[in-house]
NUROKOL-509063 format. One line per field, with one value per residue (C-alpha): residue number from 1; residue in one letter; chain; y, x, z. Coordinates in nm, 3 decimals, padded with zeros to 5 digits. Each point is the difference from the previous one (the first is absolute). Example, Ala and Ser with C-alpha at 12.3 -4.5 7.8 and 13.67 -1.06 7.14 Angstrom:
BEGIN
num	(1,2)
residuo	(a,s)
cadena	(A,A)
north	(-00.450,00.344)
east	(01.230,00.137)
up	(00.780,-00.066)
This chain:
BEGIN
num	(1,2,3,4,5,6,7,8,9,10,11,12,13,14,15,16,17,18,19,20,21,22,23,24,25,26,27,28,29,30,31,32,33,34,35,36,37,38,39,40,41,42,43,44,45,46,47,48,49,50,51,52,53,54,55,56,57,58,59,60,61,62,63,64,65,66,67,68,69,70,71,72,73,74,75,76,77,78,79,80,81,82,83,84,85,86,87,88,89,90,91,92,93,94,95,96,97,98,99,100,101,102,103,104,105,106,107,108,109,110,111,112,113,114,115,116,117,118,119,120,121,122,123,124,125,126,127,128,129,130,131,132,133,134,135,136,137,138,139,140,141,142,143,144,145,146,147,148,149,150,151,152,153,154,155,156,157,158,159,160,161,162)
residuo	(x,x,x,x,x,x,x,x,x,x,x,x,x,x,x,x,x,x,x,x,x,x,x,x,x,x,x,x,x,x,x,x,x,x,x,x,x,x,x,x,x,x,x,x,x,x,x,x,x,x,x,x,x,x,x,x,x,x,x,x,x,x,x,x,x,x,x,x,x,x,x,x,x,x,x,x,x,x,x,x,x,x,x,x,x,x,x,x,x,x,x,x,x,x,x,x,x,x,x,x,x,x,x,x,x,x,x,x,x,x,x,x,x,x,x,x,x,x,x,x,x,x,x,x,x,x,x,x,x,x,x,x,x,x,x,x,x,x,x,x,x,x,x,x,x,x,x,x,x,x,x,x,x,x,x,x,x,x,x,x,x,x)
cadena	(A,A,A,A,A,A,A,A,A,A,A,A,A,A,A,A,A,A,A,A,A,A,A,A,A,A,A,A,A,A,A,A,A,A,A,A,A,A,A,A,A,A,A,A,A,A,A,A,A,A,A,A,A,A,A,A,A,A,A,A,A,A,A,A,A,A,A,A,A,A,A,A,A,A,A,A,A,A,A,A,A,A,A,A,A,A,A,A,A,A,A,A,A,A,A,A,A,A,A,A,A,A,A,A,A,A,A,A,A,A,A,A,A,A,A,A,A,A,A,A,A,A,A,A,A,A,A,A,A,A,A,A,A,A,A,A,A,A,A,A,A,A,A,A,A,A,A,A,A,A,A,A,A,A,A,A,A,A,A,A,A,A)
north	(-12.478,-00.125,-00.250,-00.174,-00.187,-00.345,-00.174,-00.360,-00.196,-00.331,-00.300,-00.079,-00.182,00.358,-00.150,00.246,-00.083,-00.028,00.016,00.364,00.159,00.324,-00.155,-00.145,00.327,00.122,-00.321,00.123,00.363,00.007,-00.328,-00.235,00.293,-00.070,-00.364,-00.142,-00.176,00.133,-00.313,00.217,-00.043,-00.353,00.111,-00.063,-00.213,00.166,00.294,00.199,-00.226,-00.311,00.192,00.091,-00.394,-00.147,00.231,-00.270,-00.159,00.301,00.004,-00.043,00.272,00.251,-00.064,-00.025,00.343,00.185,-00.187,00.315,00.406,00.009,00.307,00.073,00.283,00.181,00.182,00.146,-00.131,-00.383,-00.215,-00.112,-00.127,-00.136,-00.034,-00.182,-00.082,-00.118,00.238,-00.105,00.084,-00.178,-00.055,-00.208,-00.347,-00.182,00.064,-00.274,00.232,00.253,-00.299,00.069,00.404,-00.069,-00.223,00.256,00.226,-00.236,00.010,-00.358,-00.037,00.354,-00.019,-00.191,00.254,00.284,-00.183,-00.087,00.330,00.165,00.213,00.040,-00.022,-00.080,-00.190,00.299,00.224,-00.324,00.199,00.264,-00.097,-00.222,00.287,00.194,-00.294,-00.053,00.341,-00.109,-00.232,-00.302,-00.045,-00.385,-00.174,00.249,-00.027,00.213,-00.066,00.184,-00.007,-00.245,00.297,00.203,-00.374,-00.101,-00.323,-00.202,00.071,00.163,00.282,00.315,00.142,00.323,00.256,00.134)
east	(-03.379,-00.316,-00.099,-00.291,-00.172,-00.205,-00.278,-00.088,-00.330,00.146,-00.204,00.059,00.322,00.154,-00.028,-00.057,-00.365,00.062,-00.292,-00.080,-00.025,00.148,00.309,00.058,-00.035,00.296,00.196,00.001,00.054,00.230,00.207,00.016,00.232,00.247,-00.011,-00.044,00.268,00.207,00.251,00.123,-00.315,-00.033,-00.325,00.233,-00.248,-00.300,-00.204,-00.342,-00.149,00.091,-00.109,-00.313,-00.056,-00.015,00.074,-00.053,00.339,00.205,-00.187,00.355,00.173,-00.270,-00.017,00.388,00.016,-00.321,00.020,-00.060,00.067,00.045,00.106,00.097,00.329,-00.153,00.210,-00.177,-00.292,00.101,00.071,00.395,-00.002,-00.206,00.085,-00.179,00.035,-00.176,00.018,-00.051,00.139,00.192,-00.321,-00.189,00.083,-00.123,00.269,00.272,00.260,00.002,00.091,00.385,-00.074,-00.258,00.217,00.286,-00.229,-00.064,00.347,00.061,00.363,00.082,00.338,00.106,-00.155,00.148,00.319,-00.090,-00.049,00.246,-00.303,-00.040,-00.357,-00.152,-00.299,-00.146,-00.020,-00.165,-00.363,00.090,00.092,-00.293,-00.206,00.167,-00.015,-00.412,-00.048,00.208,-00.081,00.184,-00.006,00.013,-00.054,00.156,00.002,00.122,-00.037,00.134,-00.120,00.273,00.115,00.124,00.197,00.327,00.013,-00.342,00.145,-00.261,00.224,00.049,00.231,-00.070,-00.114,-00.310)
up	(-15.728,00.186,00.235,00.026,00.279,-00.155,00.238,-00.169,00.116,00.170,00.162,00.332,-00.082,-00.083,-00.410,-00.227,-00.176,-00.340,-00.136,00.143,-00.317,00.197,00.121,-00.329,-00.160,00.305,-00.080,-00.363,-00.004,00.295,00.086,-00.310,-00.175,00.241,00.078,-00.371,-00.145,00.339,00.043,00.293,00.211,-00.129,-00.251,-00.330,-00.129,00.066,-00.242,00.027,-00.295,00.180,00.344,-00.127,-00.175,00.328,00.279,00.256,-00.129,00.089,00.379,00.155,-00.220,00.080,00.414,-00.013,-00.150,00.164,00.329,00.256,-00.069,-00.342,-00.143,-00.373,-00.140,-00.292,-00.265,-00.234,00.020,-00.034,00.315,00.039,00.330,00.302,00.368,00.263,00.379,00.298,00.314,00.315,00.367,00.265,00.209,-00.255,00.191,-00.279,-00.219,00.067,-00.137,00.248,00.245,00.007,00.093,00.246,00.176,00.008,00.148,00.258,00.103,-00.130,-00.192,00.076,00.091,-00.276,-00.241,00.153,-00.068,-00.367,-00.099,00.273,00.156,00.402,00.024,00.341,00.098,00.175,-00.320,-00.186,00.115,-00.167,-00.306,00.001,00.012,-00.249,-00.245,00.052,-00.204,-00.275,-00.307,-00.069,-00.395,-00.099,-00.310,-00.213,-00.408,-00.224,-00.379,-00.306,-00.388,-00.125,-00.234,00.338,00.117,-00.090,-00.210,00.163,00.408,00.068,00.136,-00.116,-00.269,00.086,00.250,-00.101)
């Protein structure tokens, strides 16, 4: 198996352009083998011919599924399935959903989540673990997408480890 890293061309909306003739040619090779006729990721009704008809009408489909860090599993030579994600860390204030852990490391609610999760953390290691926690990623956003032939009966799950 191989994996594969995809860049697509976007507009300043993050929208893929879809009438890049090199992202089409991506869209084709790459991610349309795994999201056609995929009930699973909610594409059942969608196929390269009618893709490549009107690509503009699939413009949803294609930004849902090649959003940020898209990267493709190859088995023999033929994609099976993609994964994608947005990264970002606990300092990037513009992110409303790293609201709840900023404020913990402010010290706000801290005693009732030490008692939710039975922990004895105290306000003066909350530096620390601050600091600890500005090196490290925070993966959001995550999709993972099978061929529908690797899903069990149209979940979009897996029937099997690969």
């Amino acid at each position: 198996m191989e994996i594969i890293k995809l860049d697509f061309n976007k507009d300043g909306n993050n929208k893929t352009i879809l009438d890049d003739p090199i992202n089409i040619e991506k869209l084709v090779k790459y991610v349309l083998p795994i999201i056609e006729r995929n009930e699973g990721w909610g594409s059942g009704d969608l196929t390269t011919k009618m893709f490549l008809d009107d690509p503009k009408k699939y413009q949803g489909e294609v930004d849902g599924t090649v959003w940020k860090n898209v990267h493709i599993l190859m088995e023999g030579g033929e994609p099976i399935g993609l994964l994608e994600f947005s990264r970002t860390t606990i300092d990037d204030t513009k992110k409303e959903r790293h609201k709840i852990l900023n404020e913990l490391l402010a010290g706000e609610s801290l005693n009732e989540f030490n008692k939710l999760i039975g922990s004895d953390i105290e306000p003066t290691m909350l530096p620390q673990i601050r600091e600890f926690l500005l090196s490290k990623p925070i993966y959001t956003a995550v999709g993972v997408v099978l061929k529908p032939s690797l899903q069990n009966k149209k979940t979009g799950y897996a029937e099997n480890t690969l």
